[in-house]
ZAZA-949710 format. One record per residue (C-alpha): residue in three letters; x, y, z. Coordinates in nm, 2 decimals. Layout:
R|resn|c1|c2|c3
R|Ala|X|Y|Z
...
END
This chain:
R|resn|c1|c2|c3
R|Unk|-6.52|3.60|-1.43
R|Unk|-6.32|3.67|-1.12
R|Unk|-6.37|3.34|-1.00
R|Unk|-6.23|3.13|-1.34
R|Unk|-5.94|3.42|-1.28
R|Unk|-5.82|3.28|-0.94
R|Unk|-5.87|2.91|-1.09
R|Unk|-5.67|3.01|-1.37
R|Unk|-5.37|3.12|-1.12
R|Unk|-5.39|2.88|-0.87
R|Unk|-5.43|2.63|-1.12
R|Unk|-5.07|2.79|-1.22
R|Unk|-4.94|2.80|-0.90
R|Unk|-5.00|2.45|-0.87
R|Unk|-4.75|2.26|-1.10
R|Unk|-4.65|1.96|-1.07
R|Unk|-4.28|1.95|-0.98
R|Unk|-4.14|1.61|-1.04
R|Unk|-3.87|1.48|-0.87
R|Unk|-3.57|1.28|-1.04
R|Unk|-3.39|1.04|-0.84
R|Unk|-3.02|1.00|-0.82
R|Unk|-2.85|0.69|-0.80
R|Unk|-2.64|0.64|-0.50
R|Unk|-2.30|0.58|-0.50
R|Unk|-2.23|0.16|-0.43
R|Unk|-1.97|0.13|-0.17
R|Unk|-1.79|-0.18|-0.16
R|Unk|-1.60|-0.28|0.18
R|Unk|-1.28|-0.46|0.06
R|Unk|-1.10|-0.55|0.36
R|Unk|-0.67|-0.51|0.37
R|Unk|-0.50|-0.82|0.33
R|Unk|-0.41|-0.99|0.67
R|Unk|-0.10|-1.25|0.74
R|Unk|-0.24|-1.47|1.02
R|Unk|0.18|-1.62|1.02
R|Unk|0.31|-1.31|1.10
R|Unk|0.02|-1.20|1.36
R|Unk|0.10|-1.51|1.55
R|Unk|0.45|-1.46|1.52
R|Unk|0.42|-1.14|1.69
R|Unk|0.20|-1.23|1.92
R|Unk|0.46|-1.54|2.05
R|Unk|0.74|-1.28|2.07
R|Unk|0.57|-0.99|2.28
R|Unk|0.47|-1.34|2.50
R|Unk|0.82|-1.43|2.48
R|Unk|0.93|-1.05|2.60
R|Unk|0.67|-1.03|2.88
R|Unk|0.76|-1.36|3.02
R|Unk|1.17|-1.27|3.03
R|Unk|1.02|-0.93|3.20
R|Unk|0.80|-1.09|3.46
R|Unk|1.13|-1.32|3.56
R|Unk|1.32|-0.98|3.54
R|Unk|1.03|-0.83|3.80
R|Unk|1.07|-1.09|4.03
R|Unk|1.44|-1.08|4.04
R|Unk|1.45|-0.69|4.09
R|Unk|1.18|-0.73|4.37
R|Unk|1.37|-0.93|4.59
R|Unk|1.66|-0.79|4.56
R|Unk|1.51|-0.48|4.65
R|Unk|1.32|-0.67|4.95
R|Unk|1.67|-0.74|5.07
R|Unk|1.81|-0.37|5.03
R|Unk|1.52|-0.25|5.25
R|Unk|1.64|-0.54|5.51
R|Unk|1.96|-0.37|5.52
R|Unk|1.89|-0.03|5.56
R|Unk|1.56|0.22|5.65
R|Unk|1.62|0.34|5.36
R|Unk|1.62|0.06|5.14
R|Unk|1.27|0.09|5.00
R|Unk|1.40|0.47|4.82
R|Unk|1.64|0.28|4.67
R|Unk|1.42|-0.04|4.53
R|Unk|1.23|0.18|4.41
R|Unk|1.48|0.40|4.22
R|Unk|1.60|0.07|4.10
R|Unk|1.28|-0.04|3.95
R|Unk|1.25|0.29|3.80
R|Unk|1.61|0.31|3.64
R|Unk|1.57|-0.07|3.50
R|Unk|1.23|0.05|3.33
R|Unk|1.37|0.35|3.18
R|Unk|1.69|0.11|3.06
R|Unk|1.44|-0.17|3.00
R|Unk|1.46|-0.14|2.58
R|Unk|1.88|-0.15|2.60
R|Unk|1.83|-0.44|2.86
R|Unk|1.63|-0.63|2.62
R|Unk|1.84|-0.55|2.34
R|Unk|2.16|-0.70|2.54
R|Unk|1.94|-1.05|2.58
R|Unk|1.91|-1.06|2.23
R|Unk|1.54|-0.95|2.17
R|Unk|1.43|-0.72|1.87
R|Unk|1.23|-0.45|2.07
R|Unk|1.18|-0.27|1.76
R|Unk|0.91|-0.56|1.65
R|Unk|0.71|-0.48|1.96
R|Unk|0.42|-0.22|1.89
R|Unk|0.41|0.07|2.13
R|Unk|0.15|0.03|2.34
R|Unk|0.26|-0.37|2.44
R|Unk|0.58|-0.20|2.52
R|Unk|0.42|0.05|2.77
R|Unk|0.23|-0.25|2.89
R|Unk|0.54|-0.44|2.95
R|Unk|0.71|-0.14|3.17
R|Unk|0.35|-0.09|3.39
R|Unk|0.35|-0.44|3.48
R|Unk|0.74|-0.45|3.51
R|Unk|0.67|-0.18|3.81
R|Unk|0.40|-0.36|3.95
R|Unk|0.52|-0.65|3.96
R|Unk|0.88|-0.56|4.09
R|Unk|0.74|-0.30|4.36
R|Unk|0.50|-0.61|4.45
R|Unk|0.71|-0.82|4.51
R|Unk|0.93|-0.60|4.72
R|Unk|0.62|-0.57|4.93
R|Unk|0.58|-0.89|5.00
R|Unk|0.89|-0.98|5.08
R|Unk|0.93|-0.74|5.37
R|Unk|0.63|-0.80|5.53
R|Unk|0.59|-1.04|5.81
R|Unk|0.62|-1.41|5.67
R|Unk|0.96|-1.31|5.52
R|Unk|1.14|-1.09|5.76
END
């Protein structure tokens, strides 16, 4: 008797619990639409931009070359100079008749670190020994 008891309750204990699926949500990937036209146009006029700021570069470099031939001094100001034309560098472009305001951000930054570089470079070379 005590035996068909605990058969009796852990036969109770011992339902079957079935489990009901869900569906899962579908999830579709639906891409935004993309103009190839105007990503190529951009991408021509931030080339367009970079190369009138590398010719820009050069120009500031050796004229700051030749301040630091005048004076000992010379290389504070080139490189003030580069610095002021980078901070002046969107009205500069907006006087040559570029639309900065097409530019992203980040190309922009981009355009003012090599600007520096290349400027401060240039400078470099030009008053070391095979110039001066």
């Amino acid at each position: 008797m005590f035996i068909s008891v605990i058969r009796i309750i852990g036969s109770m204990a011992k339902k079957k619990r079935r489990i009901i699926e869900e569906k899962e949500e579908e999830y579709e990937f639906v891409p935004s639409e993309f103009d190839e036209r105007e990503f190529i146009l951009k991408d021509v006029y931030g080339t367009k931009v970079l190369f009138v700021i590398t010719i820009l570069a050069v120009a500031v470099g050796i004229i700051g070359a030749l301040l630091c031939a005048v004076s000992d001094s010379g290389w504070m100001i080139a490189t003030a100079v580069a610095f002021v034309i980078v901070l002046a560098m969107k009205k500069l472009l907006l006087l040559l008749g570029f639309r900065v305001d097409l530019l992203e951000l980040k190309t922009m930054l981009a355009d003012y670190l090599l600007f520096l570089m290349l400027a401060l470079g240039v400078c470099i070379v030009f008053i070391n020994a095979p110039f001066m």
